[in-house]
TIPASE-529250 format. One record per residue: residue in three letters; residue number from 1; z, y, x of N, C-alpha, C in turn. Coordinates in nm, 2 decimals. Layout:
% TIPASE-529250
- marmar; mivo; n.up; n.north; n.east; ca.up; ca.north; ca.east; c.up; c.north; c.east
- ALA; NUM; Z; Y; X; Z; Y; X; Z; Y; X $
...
***
This chain:
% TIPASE-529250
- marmar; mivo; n.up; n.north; n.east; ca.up; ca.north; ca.east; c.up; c.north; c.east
- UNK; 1; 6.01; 5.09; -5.28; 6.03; 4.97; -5.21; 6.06; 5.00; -5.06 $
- UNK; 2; 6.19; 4.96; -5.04; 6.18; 4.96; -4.86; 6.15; 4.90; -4.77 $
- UNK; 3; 6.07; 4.92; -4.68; 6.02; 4.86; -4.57; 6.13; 4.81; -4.43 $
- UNK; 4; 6.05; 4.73; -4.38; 6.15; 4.69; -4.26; 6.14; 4.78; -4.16 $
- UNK; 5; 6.24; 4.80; -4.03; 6.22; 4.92; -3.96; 6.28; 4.87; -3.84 $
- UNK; 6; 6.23; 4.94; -3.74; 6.26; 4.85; -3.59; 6.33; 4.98; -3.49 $
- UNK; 7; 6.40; 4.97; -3.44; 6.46; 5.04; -3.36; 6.40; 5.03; -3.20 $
- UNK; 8; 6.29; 5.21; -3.18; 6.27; 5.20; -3.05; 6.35; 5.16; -2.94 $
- UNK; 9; 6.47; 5.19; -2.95; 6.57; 5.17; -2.81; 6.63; 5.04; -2.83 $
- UNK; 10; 6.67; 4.99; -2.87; 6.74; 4.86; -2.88; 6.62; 4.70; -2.96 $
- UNK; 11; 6.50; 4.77; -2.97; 6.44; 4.68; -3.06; 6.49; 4.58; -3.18 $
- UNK; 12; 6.60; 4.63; -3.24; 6.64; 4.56; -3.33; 6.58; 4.57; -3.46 $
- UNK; 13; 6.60; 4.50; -3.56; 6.56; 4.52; -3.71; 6.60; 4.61; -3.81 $
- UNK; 14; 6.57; 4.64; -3.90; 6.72; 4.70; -3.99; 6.59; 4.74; -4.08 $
- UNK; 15; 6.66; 4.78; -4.22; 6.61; 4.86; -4.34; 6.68; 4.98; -4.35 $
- UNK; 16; 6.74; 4.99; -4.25; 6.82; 5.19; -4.27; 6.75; 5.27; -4.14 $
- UNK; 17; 6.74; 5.41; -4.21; 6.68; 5.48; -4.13; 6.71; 5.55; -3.98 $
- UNK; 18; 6.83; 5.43; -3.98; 6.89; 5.51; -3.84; 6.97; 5.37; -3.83 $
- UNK; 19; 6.94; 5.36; -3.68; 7.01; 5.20; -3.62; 7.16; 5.19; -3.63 $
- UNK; 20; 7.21; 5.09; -3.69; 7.34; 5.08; -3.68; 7.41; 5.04; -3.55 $
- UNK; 21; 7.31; 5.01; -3.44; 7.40; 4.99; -3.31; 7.38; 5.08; -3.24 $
- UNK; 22; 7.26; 5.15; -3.23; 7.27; 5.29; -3.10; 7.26; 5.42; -3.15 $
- UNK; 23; 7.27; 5.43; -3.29; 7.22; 5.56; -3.39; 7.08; 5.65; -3.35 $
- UNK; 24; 7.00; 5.58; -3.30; 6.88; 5.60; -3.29; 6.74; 5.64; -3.44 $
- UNK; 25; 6.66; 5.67; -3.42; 6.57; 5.71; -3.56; 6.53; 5.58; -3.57 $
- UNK; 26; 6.48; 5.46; -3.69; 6.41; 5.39; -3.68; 6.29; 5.39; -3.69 $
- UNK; 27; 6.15; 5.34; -3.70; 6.04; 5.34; -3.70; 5.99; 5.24; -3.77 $
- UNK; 28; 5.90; 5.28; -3.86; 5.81; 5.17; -3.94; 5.73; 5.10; -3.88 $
- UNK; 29; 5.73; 4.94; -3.87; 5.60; 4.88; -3.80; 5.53; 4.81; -3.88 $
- UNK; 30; 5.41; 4.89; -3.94; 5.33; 4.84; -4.02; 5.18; 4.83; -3.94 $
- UNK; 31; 5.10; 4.70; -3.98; 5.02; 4.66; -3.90; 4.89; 4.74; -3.93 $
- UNK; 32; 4.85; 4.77; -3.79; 4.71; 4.84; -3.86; 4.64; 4.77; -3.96 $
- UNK; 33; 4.55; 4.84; -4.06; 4.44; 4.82; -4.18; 4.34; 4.74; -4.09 $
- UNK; 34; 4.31; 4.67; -4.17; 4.21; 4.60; -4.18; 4.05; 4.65; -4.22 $
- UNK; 35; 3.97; 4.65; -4.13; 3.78; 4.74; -4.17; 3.72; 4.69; -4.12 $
- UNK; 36; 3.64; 4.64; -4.19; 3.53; 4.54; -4.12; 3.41; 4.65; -4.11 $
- UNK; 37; 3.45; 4.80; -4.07; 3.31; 4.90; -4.01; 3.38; 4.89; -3.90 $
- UNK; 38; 3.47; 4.82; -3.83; 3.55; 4.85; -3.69; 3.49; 4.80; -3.56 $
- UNK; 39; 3.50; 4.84; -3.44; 3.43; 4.80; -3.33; 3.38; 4.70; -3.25 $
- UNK; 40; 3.44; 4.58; -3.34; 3.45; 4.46; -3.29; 3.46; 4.36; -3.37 $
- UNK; 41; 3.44; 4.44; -3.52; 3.38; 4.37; -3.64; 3.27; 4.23; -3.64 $
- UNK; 42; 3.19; 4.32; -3.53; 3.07; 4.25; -3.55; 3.07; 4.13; -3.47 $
- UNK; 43; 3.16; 4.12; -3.40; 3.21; 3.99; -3.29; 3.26; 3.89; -3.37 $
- UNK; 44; 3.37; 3.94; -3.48; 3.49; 3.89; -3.51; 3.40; 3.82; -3.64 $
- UNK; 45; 3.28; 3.83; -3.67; 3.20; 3.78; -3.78; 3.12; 3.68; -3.69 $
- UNK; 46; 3.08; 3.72; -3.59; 3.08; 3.58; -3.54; 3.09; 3.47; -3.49 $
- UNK; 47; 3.21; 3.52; -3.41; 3.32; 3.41; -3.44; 3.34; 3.30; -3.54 $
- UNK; 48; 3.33; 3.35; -3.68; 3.40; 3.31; -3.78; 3.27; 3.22; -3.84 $
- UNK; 49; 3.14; 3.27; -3.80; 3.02; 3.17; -3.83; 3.02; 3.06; -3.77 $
- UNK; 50; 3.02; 3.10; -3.59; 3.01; 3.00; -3.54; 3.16; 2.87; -3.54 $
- UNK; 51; 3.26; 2.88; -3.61; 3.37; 2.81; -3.68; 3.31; 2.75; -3.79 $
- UNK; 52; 3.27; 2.77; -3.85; 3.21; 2.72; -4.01; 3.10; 2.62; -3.95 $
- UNK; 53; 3.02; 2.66; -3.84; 2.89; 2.59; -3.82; 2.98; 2.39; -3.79 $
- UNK; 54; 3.07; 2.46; -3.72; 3.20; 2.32; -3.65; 3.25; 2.25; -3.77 $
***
């Protein structure tokens, strides 16, 4: 399955590995993973309590 892919120099879109407007490398932008052992986990849970309490 192919992923979407963004061109550093022109920031355009494309699904080929090389930009069709400036022949640049494309780049995968996949969003970082999700871990709730993460540094700000423990914020981000309470946040989401204190919403439910509302």
């Amino acid at each position: 399955m192919k992923r979407i892919l963004k061109c550093p120099k022109c920031d355009s879109y494309t699904m080929e590995e090389e930009c069709s407007e400036c022949k640049v490398k494309t780049l995968a932008i996949i969003p970082a993973k999700y871990s709730p052992d993460d540094r700000m986990g423990k914020y981000r849970r309470m946040g989401k309590k204190e919403e439910k309490k509302d």
